[in-house]
C-alpha positions as CSV (number, residue, x, y, z in Angstrom):
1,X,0.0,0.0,0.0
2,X,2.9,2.4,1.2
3,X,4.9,1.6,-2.3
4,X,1.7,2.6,-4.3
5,X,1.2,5.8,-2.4
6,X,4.6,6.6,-3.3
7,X,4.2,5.5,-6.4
8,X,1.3,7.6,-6.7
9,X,3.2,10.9,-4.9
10,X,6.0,10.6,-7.8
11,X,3.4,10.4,-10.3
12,X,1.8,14.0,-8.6
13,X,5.3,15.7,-8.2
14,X,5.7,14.9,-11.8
15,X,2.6,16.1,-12.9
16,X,3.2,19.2,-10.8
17,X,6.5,19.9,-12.6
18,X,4.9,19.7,-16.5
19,X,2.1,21.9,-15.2
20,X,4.5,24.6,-13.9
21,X,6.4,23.8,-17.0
22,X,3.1,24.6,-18.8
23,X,2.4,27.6,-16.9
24,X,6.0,29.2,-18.1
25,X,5.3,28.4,-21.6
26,X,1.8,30.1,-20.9
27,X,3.0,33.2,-19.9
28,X,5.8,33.5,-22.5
29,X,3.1,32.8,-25.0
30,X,0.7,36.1,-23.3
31,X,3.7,38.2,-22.9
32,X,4.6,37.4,-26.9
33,X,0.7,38.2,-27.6
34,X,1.0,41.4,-25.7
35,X,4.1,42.1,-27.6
36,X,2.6,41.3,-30.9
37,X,-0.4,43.7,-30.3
38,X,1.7,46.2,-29.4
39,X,3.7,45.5,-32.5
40,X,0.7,45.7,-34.8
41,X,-1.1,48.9,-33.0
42,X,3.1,51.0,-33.8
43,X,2.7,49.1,-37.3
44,X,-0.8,51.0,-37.5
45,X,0.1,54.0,-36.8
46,X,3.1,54.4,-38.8
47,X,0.8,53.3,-41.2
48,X,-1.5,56.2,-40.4
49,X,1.5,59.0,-40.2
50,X,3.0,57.4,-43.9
51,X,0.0,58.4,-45.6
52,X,-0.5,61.3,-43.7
53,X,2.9,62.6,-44.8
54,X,2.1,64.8,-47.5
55,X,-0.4,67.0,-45.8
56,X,2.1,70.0,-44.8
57,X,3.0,70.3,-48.5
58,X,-0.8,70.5,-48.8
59,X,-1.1,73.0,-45.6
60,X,1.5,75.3,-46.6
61,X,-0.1,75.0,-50.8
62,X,-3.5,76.3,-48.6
63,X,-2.2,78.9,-46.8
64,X,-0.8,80.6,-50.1
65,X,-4.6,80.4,-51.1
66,X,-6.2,81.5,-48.4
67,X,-3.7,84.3,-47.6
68,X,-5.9,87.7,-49.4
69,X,-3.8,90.6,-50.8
70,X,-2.1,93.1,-48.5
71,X,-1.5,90.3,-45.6
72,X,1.8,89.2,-45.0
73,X,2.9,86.8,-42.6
74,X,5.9,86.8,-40.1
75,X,5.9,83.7,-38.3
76,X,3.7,80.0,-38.6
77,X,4.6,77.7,-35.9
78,X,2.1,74.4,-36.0
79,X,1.5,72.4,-32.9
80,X,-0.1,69.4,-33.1
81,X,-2.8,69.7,-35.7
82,X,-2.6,73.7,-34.2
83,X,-1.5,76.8,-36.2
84,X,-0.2,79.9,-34.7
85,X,0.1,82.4,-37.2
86,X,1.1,86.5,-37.0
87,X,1.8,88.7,-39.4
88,X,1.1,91.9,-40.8
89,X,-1.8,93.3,-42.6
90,X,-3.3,96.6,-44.3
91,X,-6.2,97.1,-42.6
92,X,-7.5,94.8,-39.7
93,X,-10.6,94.0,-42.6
94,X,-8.1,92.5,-44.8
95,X,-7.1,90.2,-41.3
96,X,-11.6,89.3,-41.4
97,X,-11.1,88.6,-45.0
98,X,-7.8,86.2,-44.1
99,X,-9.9,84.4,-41.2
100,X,-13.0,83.8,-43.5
101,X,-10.9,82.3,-46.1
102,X,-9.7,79.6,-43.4
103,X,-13.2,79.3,-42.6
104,X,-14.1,78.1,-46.0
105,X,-10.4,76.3,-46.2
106,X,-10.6,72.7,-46.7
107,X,-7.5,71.9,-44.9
108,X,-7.9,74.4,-42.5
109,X,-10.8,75.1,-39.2
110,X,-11.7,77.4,-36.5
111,X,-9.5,80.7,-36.9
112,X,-9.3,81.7,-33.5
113,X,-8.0,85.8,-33.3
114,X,-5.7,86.2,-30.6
115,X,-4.7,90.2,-30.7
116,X,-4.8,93.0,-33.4
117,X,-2.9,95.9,-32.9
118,X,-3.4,98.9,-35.3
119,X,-0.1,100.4,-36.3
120,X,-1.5,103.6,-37.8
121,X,-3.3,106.5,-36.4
122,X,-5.5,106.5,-39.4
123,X,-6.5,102.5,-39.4
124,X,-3.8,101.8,-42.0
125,X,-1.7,98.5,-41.3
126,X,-2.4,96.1,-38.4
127,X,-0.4,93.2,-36.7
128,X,-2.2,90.3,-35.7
129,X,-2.0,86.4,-34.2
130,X,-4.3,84.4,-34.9
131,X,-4.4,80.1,-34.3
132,X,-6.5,78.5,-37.1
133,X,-6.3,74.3,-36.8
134,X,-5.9,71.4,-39.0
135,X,-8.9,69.3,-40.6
136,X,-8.5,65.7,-40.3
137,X,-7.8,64.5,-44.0
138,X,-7.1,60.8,-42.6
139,X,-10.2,58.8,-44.1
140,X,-12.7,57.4,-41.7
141,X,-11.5,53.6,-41.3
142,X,-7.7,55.2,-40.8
143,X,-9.4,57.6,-37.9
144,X,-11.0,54.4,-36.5
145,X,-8.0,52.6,-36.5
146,X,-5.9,55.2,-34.6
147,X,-8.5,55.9,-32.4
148,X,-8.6,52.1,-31.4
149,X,-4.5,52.0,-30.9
150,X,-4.6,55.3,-28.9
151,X,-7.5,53.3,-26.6
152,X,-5.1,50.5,-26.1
């Protein structure tokens, strides 16, 4: 009786062993799953940013059209999909006509008018900053796709 109870202890011990063997290989297997989603959600996104790419060249092709006669600009800075953008302009009407036009852009959203400051006694020439952002060019399964990698 005592030999098959030790019989059957071995047998336990051993079948211990494999099954903390097994929980190893279980682990290593999640932590290469983990790694692999976390591979595939960079893979996405650098995805997302190559075809993304040439958007400035677009950007900067928009503000040339949206930018009216007599305003000149000084300084663009982007942020993020955010535009900071000063210069100089004739009057401050010609600044309205500027933020209209990236109103009706269609890379460009939401001019936001920071300060105006009239140079001239008479209303000639005024230096502005104004922030105007981005619109999202990415299609709508691309926007779904980042939006899911940003929630992991």
């Amino acid at each position: 009786m005592s030999a098959a109870i030790e019989h059957q202890n071995d047998r336990n011990r051993i079948l211990g062993e494999e099954i903390a063997e097994l929980d190893k290989q279980i682990q290593e297997i999640l932590g290469l799953e983990n790694q692999k989603r976390r591979l595939l959600a960079r893979m996405e996104v650098i995805e997302t940013l190559q075809r993304s790419r040439p958007e400035i060249v677009h950007i900067f092709d928009e503000v040339v059209r949206v930018l009216p006669e007599g305003v000149y600009l000084t300084f663009l800075k982007q942020s993020g999909t955010r535009f900071e953008i000063r210069g100089v302009a004739q009057s401050s009407t010609r600044v309205s006509a500027f933020m209209r036009n990236i109103d009706a852009s269609e890379w460009l959203a939401d001019p936001a008018l920071q300060i105006v400051v009239s140079e001239g006694r008479d209303g000639g020439g005024a230096s502005f900053t104004l922030f105007a952002n981005q619109r999202s060019r990415v299609p709508p399964e691309d926007a779904a796709s980042v939006e899911t990698v940003a929630a992991k």
